[in-house]
C-alpha positions, 0 to 999 in steps of 0.5 A, spaced: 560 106 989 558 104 982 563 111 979 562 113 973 559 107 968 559 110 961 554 108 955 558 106 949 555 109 942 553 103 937 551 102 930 548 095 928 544 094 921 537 091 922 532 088 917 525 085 920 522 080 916 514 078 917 508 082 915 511 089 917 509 093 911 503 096 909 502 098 917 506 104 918 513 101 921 517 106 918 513 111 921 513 108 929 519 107 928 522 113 926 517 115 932 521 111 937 529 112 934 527 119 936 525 119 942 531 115 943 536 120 941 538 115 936 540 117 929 541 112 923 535 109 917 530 105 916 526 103 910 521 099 906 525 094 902 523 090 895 522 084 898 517 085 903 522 086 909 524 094 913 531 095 913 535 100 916 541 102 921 541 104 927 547 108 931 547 111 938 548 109 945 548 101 947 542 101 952 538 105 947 539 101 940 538 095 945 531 097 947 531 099 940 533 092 937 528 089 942 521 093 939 524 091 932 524 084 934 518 083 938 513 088 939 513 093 932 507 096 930 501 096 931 497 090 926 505 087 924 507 080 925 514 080 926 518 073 924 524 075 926 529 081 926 537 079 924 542 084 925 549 085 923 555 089 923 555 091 931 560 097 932 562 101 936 563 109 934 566 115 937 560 119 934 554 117 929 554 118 922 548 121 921 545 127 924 538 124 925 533 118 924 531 118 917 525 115 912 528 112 906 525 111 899 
C-alpha cells in the first residue's frame, strides 16, 4: 500500500532562449499554466528571451518545465530553457497565471 504521497507546492523562474517571440509563446503558455492550475507569469523580455515564474504542484510545474524546455509553441525554436530559484511554498504568491508587459 502506497499511503497518501502528497504533491509539494514549487516555485521556480524560467527564462527560455531561442527563437521564441513573435509566435505567441506567452499566449500558449498562459493557456498551458492554466490548465495546469499553476499560477505565477510570464513575459517577453528586451532581449529577445520569454521570462516568468512558475508556482504550483511539483509534478505540474515539472511538466511545465519540460514544455518550456522542449516543445513550446507552434513555429518556435527553443535553445534552452535555464531555471533558477526552485523553492518549496506553503501556498503560491499569485492568485493566477499572468501575461506581463
Amino acid at each position: 500500500m502506497e499511503g497518501n504521497i502528497v504533491d509539494p507546492n514549487v516555485s521556480v523562474e524560467f527564462e527560455v532562449f531561442g527563437k521564441v517571440q513573435g509566435c505567441a509563446f506567452t499566449k500558449y503558455c498562459k493557456e498551458l499554466c492554466e490548465q495546469l492550475s499553476l499560477t505565477g507569469w510570464v513575459k517577453n523580455t528586451k532581449k529577445g528571451t520569454i521570462a516568468g515564474k512558475l508556482q504550483g504542484s511539483k509534478s505540474k510545474v515539472e511538466q511545465m518545465v519540460y514544455w518550456l524546455s522542449n516543445t513550446g509553441s507552434p513555429g518556435c525554436k527553443i535553445e534552452r530553457c535555464e531555471l533558477a530559484n526552485w523553492q518549496m511554498l506553503a501556498r503560491p504568491d499569485f492568485p493566477n497565471f499572468s501575461i506581463r508587459f
